[in-house]
N, C-alpha and C positions, 0 to 999 in steps of 0.2 A: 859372290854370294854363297851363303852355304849350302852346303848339297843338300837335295830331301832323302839323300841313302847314306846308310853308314858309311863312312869315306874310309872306318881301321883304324886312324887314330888313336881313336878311345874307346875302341869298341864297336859291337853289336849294340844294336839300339834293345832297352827291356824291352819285356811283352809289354802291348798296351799303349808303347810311345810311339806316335804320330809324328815323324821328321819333319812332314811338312806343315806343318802348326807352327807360330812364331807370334811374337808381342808385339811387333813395329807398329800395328794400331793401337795399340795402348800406350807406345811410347809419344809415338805425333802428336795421338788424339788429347794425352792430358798434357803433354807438355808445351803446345803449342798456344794452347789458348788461356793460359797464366800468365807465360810470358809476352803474349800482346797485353793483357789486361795491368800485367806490371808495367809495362813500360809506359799506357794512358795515363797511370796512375802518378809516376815520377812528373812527366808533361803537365799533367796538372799540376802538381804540386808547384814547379818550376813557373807557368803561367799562371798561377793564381795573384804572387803579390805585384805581377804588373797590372791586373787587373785592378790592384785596388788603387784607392786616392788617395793615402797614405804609403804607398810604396817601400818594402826594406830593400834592403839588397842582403844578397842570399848568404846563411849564416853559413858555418859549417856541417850543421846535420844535414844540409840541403848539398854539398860537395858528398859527401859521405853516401847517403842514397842512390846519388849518379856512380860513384863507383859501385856500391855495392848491383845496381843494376848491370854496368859492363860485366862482373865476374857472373852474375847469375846467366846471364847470355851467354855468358863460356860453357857454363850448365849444359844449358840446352843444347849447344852446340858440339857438345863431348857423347851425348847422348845420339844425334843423330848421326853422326859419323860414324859410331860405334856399331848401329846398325847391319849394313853392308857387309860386316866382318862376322858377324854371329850374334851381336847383342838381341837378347832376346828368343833366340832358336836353342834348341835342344843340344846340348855338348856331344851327341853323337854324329852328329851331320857340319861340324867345322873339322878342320883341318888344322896342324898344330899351326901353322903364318898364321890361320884367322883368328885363334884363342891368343898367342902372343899378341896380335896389334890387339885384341881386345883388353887384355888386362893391361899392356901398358899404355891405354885409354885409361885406364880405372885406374891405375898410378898415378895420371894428373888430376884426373878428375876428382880425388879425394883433396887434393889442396886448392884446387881452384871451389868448390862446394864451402870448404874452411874459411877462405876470405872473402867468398862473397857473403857466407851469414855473419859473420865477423864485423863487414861494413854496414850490413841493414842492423845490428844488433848496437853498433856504435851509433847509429844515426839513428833511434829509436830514443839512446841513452843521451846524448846529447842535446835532443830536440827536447825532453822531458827536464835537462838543464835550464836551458831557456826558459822555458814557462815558468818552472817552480823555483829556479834559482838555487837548484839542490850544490851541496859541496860534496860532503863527505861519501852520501849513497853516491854521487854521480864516479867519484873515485873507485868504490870497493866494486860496484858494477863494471866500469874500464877494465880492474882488476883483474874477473874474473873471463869478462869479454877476449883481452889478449893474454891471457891465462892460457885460454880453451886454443887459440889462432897459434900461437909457441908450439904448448903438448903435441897440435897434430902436426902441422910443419914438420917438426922435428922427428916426431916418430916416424913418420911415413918414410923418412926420407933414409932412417936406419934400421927401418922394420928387418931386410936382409941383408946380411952381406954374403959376397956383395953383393951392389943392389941389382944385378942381374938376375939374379935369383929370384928375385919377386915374381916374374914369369917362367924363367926355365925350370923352376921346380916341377910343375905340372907336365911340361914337354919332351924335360930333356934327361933320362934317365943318369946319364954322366955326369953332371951339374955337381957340381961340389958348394955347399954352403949352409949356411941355417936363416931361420928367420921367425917371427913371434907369431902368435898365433892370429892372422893378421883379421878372420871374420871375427872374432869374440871384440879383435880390438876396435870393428866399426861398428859393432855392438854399444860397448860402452862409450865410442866416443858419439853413439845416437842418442843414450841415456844423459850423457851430461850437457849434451847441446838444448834438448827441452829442458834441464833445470835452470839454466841458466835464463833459459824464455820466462819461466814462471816465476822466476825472480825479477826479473825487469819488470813484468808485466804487474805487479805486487807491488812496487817502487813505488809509484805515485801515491798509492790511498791512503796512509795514511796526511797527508797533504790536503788532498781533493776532503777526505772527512773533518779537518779541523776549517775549511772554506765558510767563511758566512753568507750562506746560501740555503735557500729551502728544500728538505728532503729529495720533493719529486728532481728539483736542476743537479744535485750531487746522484741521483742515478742516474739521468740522463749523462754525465762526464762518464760516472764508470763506466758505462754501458757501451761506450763511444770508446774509450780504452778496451773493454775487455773483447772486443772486438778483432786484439791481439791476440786473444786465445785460440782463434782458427790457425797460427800459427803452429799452436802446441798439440793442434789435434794434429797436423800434418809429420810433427816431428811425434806423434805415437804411431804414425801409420807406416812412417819412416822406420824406425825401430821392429815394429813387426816384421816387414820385409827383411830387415838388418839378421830378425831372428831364425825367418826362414830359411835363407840364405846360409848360415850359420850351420845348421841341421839338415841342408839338402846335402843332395850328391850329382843332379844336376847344374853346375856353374852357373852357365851361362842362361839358363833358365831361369834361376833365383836370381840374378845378378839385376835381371831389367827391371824388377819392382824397383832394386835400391836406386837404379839410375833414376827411376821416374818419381819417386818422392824426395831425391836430392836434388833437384830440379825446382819442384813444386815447392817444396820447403821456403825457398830463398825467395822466390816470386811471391807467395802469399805474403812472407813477413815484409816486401817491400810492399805490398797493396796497403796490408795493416800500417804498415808507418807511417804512409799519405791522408789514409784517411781522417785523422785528426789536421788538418794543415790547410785542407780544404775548405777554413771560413770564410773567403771572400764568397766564393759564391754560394754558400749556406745563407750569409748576410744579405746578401742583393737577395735571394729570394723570400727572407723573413723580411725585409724590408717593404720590399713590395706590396707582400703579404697584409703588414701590419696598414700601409699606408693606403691599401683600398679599402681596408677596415675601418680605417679614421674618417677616410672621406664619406664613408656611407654615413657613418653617424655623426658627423661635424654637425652643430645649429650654427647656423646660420646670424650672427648678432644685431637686434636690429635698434632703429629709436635712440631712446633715453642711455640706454647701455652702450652702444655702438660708440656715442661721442665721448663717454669717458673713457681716459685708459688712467694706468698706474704712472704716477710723475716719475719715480724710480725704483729702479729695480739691481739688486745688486746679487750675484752667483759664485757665493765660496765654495770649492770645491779642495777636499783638503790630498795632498799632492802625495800619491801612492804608485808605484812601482806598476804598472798595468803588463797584461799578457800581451806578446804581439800580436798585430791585428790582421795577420795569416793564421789564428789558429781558431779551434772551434772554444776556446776557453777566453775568448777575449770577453774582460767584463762588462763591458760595451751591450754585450748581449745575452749574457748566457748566467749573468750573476748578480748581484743585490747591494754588493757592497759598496759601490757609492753612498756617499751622503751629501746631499745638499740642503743648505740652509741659505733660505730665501727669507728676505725679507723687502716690505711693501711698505710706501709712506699713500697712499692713494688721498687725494679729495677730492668727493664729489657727493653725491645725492645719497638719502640713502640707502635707494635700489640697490647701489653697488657695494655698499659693504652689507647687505643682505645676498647677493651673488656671490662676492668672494666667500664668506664665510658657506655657501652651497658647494662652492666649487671644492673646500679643504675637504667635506667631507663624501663627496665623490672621489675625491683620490683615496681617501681612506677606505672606500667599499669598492675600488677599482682591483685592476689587477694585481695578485700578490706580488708579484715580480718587480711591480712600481718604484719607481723612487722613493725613498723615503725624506717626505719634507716636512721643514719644523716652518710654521709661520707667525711674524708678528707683525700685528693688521691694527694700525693709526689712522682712524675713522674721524673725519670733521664733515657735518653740513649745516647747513643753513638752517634756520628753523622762520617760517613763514607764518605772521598772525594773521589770519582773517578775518576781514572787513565787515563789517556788518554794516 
């Protein structure tokens, strides 16, 4: 662990700096409890279409997810280990072994950060395939997705030569080599990671706006999308750190913000990608919901009406491409666009075609969300002379 006394290394600690001050409770405390809350999130996601009675089997934004959770747990786990070595404490109280094992922590830990948003960012873009059936955006998005996964890869991996250098620079006064200016470069690769969020997350609406659905159900989608955007506030708080970091001159002190919103980054956006997936059990509970609504208002049919029914009845439903029924946009539930045309031959009294003709126009003053039915009602009864 690091010393709370200047060890010489690097110095004398300034005036003012407290050695024995250190962030491990802000590393644990936010990282800890993301990455439970993402990994419930996946588990759902994963048990939800067993739960349903229409069952898929899992597409690939649902493979995609589970990897991008593995690497965001590499996240986490590059952050705790890093700990014990100086992550977090003041650059005057490590020793040069503990700044080396710490930055060559931070040499993987930027590629493993890179693939795991890379995966929540494909399986975001993929699963918005599915639904809406996109081509061309679902390409130019991939596009820039493994665009962003290459650039860092690749850079990291030539930032110095050689790549020993990436840490002995700071250590090793003899070190022979060069290398790019490596905080500006996790600077801007913080900047282009949130654009590429706010692009995704922009993908869908024009789509969800051209939907035949009523105003308040098209806010309710976006609103359930933009839900995504806790993503993009995480990657502007990531960048701030990126920028502090950047302008400090204590290392390893600025460094643990960046670990802690690289971390957080990839667990939120894996929370945001489940939560649209999670219609089975939105549905069982609108179901429920609706169905003890019905029961309370059901009459009851009694007499004269009870013994007629409709001789037949026939259900065209005209045959459209439907959302899967793991997501919260199945239109099953969530939308209008069905259309059913019903048609009735009924005979009987003519209570009942004074009933039917009550019942069209209680669906017409029912819920706006209702079916929309067209009916055509072929009425015969008896006509009875009385005796005098």
């Amino acid at each position: 662990m690091p010393s709370i006394t200047a060890t010489g290394d690097f110095g004398p600690a300034p005036a003012g700096v407290d050695l024995a001050k250190n962030q491990t409770g802000n590393l644990l405390g936010a990282v800890i409890p993301v990455a439970v809350f993402g990994t419930i999130a996946v588990i759902l996601r994963l048990v939800a279409p067993m739960k349903n009675k229409e069952a898929r089997k899992l597409a690939l934004d649902d493979y995609l997810i589970v990897a991008a959770l593995i690497f965001s747990w590499g996240t986490a786990i590059s952050c705790f280990i890093s700990i014990p070595y100086g992550n977090g404490y003041h650059l005057q109280s490590l020793n040069k072994a503990e700044f080396i094992t710490v930055w060559k922590i931070l040499f993987a830990y930027v590629m493993i950060y890179a693939t795991a948003i890379t995966f929540t960012k494909s399986s975001i873009v993929f699963f918005y395939g599915r639904i809406f059936n996109f081509r061309w955006s679902l390409g130019f998005c991939m596009f820039l997705v493994l665009g962003y996964w290459v650039t860092i890869i690749v850079t990291v991996a030539v930032a110095c030569r050689p790549l020993p250098y990436f840490w002995l620079a700071y250590t090793d006064p003899t070190a022979v080599g060069v290398c790019i200016d490596v905080p500006k470069f996790f600077f801007g690769n913080g900047i282009a990671a949130m654009l590429i969020d706010v692009i995704i997350l922009c993908m869908p609406m024009p789509t969800i706006y051209k939907l035949q659905m009523q105003s308040s159900q098209k806010l309710a989608v976006v609103g359930i999308l933009l839900l995504g955007s806790f993503v993009c506030v995480a990657s502007i708080c990531r960048i701030i750190s990126l920028q502090n970091n950047t302008h400090g001159t204590d290392a390893t002190w600025t460094m643990a913000p960046v670990f802690i919103w690289s971390s957080v980054e990839p667990f939120v956006g894996i929370i945001c990608a489940c939560l649209p997936t999670f219609g089975p059990f939105f549905r069982r509970w609108w179901s429920k919901a609706r169905t003890g609504r019905s029961s309370n208002s059901r009459n009851t049919p009694s007499g004269e009406n009870a013994s007629a029914s409709p001789s037949t009845t026939w259900l065209r439903k005209p045959r459209a491409k439907k959302p899967p029924m793991d997501s919260l946009f199945s239109i099953n539930e969530f939308s209008c666009v069905d259309e059913v045309e019903l048609m009735n031959d009924i005979s009987g009294p003519r209570s009942l075609r004074d009933e039917a003709v009550s019942d069209h126009h209680d669906v017409e003053r029912g819920d706006p969300c209702a079916i929309t039915v067209h009916q055509e009602v072929d009425v015969t009864w008896d006509k009875y002379k009385t005796r005098k």
